[in-house]
N, C-alpha and C positions, 0 to 999 in steps of 0.2 A: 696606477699602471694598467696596461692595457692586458688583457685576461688573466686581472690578478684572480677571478676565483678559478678559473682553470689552472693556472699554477697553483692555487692552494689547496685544491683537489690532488690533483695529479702529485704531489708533495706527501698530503696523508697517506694516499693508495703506493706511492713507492715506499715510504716508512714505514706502513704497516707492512709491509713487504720485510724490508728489511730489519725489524721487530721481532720477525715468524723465520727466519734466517738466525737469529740470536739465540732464540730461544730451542731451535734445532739444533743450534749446534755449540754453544757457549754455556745456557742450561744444561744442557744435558752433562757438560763437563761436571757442574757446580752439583750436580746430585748423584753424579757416576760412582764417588767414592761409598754412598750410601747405599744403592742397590748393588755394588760389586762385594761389599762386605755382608751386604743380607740381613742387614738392619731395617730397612725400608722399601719391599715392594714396589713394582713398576708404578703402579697406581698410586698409593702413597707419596711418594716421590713427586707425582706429576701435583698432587693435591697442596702437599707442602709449598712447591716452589710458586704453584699459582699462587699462595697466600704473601710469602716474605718476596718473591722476586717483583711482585705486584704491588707490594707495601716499601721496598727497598726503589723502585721505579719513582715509585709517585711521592716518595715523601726526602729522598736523599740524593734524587737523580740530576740534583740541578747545578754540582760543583765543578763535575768534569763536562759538562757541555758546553761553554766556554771557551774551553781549549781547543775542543777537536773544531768549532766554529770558526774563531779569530785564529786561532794561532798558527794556520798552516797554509794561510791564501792572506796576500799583502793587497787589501781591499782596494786602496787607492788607483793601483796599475788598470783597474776596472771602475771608477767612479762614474766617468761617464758613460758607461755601457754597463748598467748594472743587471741587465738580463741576461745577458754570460755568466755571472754567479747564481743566476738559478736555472740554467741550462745543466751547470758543470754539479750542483748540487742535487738536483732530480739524476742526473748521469751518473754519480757517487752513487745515489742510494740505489738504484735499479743494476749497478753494476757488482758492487759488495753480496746483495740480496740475491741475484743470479748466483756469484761463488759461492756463498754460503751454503745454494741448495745444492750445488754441486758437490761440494766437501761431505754435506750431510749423509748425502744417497751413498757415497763413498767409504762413511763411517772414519774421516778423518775429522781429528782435534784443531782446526784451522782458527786464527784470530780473527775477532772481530772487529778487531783493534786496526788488528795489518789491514785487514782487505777495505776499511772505508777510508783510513789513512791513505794508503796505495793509492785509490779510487780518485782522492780528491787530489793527492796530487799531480796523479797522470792528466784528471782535467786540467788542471792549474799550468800545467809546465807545455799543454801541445795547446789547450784551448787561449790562454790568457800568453803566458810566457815563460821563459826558463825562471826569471828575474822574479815573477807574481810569486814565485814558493817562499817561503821561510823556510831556508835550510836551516837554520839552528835549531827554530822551533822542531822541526821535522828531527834531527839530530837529537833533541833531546828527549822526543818521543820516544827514537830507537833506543837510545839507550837505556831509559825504564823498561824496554823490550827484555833487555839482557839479563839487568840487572834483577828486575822480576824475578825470574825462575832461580836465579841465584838466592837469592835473599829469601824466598818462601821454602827455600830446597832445605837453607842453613836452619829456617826457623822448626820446621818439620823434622831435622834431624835432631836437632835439638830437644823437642817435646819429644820424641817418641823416643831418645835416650832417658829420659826424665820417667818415661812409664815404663820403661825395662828395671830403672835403678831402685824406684820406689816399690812396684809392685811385680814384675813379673819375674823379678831375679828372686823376689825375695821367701823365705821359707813360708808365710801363710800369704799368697797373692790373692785369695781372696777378701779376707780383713783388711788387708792394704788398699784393696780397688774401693772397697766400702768408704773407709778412710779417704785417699786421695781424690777419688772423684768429685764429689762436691764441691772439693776445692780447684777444682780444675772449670766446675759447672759456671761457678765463680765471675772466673776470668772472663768468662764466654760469654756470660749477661753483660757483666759490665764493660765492657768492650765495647758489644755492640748497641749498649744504652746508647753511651760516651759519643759514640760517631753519630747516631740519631739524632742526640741532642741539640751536638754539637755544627751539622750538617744540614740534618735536613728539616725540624721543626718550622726553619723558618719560612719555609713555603706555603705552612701551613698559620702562620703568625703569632705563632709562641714562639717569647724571647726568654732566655733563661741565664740569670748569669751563672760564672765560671763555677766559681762555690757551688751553686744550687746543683750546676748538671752534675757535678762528681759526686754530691750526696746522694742525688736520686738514681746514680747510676751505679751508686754502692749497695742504695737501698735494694735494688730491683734481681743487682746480683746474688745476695742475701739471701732474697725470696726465693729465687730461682734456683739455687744451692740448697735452700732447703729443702722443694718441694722436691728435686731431685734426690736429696736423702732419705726423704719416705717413699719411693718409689725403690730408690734399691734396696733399704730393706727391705721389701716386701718379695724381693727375686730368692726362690728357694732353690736349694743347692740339688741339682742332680746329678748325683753320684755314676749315673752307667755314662751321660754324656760326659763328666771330667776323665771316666775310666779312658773312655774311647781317647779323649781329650781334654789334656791337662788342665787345661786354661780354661774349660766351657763355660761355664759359671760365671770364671772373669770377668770373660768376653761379655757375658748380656751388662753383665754392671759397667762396661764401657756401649756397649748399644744404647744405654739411653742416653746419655752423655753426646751420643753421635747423633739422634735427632736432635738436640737443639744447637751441635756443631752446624747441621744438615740446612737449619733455619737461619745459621748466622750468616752461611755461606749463600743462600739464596738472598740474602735482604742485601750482604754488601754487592752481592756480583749483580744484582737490580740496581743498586743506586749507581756502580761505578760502568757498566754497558748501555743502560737505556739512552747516556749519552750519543753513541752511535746512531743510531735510529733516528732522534729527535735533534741532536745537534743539523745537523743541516736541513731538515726542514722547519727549525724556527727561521734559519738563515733564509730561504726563503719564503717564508710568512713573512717577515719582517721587507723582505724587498720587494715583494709585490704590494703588499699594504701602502707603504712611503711612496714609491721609486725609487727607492736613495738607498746606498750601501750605509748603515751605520755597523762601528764596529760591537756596541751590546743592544741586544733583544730582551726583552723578558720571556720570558720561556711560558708560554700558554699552560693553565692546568690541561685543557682536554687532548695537548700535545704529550704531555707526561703517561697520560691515563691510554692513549692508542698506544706509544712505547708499550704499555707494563700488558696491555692483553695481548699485544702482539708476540711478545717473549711467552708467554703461557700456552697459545694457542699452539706454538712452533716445539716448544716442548713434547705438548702432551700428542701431536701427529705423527713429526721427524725425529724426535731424541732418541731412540731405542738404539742404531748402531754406534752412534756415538761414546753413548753410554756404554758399550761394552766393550771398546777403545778402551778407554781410560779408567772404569772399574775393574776390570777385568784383564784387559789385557798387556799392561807395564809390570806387575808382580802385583801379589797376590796377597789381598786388605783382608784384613780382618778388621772387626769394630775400634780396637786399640790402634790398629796403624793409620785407619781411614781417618779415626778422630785427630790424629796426628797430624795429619795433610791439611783436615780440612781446616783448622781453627789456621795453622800457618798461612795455608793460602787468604782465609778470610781475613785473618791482621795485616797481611801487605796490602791486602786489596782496600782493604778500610784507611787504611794509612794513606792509602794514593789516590783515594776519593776525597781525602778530607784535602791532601795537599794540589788538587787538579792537573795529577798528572793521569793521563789513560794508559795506563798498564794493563798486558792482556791477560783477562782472567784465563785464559787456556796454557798460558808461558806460566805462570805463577800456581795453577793444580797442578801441570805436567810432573813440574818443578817439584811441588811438595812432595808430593807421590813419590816421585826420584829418588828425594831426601830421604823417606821413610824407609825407601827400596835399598838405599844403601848401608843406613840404620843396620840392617840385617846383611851385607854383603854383597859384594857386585854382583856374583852367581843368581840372588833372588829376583833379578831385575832382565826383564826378555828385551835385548837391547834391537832383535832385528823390527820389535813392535816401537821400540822408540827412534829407533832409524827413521820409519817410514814417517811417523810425527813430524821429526824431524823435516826432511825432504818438504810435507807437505805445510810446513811452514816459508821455507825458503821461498815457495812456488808463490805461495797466497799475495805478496804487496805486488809483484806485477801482472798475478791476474788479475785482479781490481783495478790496476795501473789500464792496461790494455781493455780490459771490459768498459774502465769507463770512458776512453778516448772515444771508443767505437759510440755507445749510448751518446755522448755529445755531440758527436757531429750527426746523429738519426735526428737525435730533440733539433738540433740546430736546425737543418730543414724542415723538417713538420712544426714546430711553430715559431720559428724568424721567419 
């Protein structure tokens, strides 16, 4: 094709783009609940998520980009003009990665999901046709929109009823948290063995059968439960802070429990977002390389690897307002609620990695958070801060819609 490497430039440089847009403002959700409850430092935080949203990127990133690629543009209605699909997909990423820095500087919780969703289909429906969309596909997207924040809202109220029943209702909550943690630590290894194994190994070309990953991912839990039990014994009780405050004690035996929530939530919200970023510019690698629209690509490793530093870089620059959105500003985490949210959110989201739907990791924390918030009573919950969420949700699929009509028809003259 004729300036395929300027297309495949121009494709990295808007992904990495829109990568550093994810990780400002989708990252930052994924660690909010960590630095709002005061478990993990701004630094910390930015350090963790470079490790697991970087390891969750490049090694489990490659279920949902599929979806967001094929499922939402009916290839054929462009077969013979296959440079409109990478008009409209460099227009996608340059138009998502604009809103997202726009949300960012704003310190709204904005999808990343909506805004490159929106994006490609405002290309698709003004550049191609009404008829190039897959409404169903598109339909079915929204609706894991919904259902998201419901289902991690149910899961969160759920766990964080489980830690009021077992331990903090109970006459000694400190011998209880000793007790129940580990086996909470448990869940949260094997979990996210389970989805690694099960996911993403094979990018890397370990195959493992069904038996094997559940043993290794019970072993690994195991380990992880343990090492987390010598670790909380080793938290000594301070009496002037339980004085001040009942629970303080508790709480650190739930703080450590919340860093490796902190890590499970960074690795799945890497594997199931980097598809944003790198789904459409495999779409066009693949069509500049050929000429030809096919409907699967193989997804490049050094496509994976600019996704997961582009999420890291976007973090550690733009995340700060964000993050005090959503740690801080829906009610108010302590270690025991945030670990609450965060394993809930990190189960829907693993769940919908493994099964290639893109649910938005910002609908799905909002959500958990929620869950937890109501845990404790509508009163605990600032609803004029989840209003404005709100709003700035609604807003997000036809900015991206309009931003990338605009970007398509700029690309369109400067190189048609």
């Amino acid at each position: 094709m004729e300036y395929m490497t300027l297309y495949i430039a121009l494709a990295a440089i808007f992904g990495l783009f829109m990568a550093w847009g994810i990780g400002a403002n989708d990252v930052a959700n994924a660690m909010a609940t960590s630095v709002g409850s005061r478990v993990l430092s701004l630094k910390q935080a930015i350090l963790v998520a470079a490790i697991f949203e970087f390891a969750g990127a490049v090694l489990a990133g490659g279920e949902v980009t599929s979806t967001i690629r094929n499922g939402i543009v009916d290839a054929s209605a462009i077969s013979d003009r296959p440079e409109l699909l990478v008009y409209g997909m460099l227009a996608a990423l340059l138009a998502a990665g604009t809103w997202l820095l726009i949300a960012s500087r704003k310190g709204w919780p904005v999808s990343t999901t909506h805004s490159i969703v929106g994006a490609i289909v405002g290309f698709a429906a003004v550049g191609i046709s009404i008829e190039a969309v897959k409404w169903a596909s598109v339909g079915t997207i929204v609706t894991s929109w919904i259902i998201s924040p419901v289902v991690a809202g149910t899961i969160a109220f759920l766990l964080f009823t489980t830690v009021q029943k077992l331990v903090l209702e109970r006459r000694d909550p400190l011998s209880q948290a000793r007790r129940w943690v580990p086996v909470y630590m448990f869940f949260a290894g094997f979990l996210i063995t389970l989805v690694t194994l099960f996911k993403g190994l094979k990018h890397v070309g370990v195959s493992l059968s069904e038996e094997q990953s559940y043993l290794l991912a019970t072993i690994i839990g195991l380990v992880i439960a343990i090492i987390g039990k010598i670790f909380i014994s080793r938290i000594k009780v301070d009496p002037e802070a339980d004085r001040a405050f009942h629970f303080a004690t508790v709480e650190k035996v739930f703080g450590v429990l919340m860093v490796l929530t902190a890590c499970t939530m960074a690795f799945a919200h890497g594997s199931n977002d980097v598809a944003n970023a790198v789904g459409p510019v495999a779409a066009v690698i693949s069509v500049a390389s050929s000429g030809e629209i096919s409907q699967q690509a193989p997804i490049s490793f050094w496509v994976l690897l600019l996704g997961g530093i582009g999420i890291v870089v976007g973090l550690a620059t733009f995340g700060k307002e964000v993050m005090k959105t959503v740690g801080e500003g829906i009610t108010h985490l302590t270690p025991s609620r945030g670990f609450a949210a965060e394993l809930a959110a990190a189960t829907t989201i693993v769940v919908a990695s493994g099964t290639g739907l893109p649910v938005s990791t910002t609908h799905t924390l909002v959500g958990a958070v929620l869950g937890v918030g109501i845990a404790r009573g509508i009163a605990a919950i600032n609803l004029a801060v989840v209003r404005d969420i709100f709003m700035s949700w609604i807003i997000t699929v036809p900015a991206g819609a309009v931003l990338a009509i605009i970007f398509f028809f700029i690309l369109r003259v400067i190189l048609g």
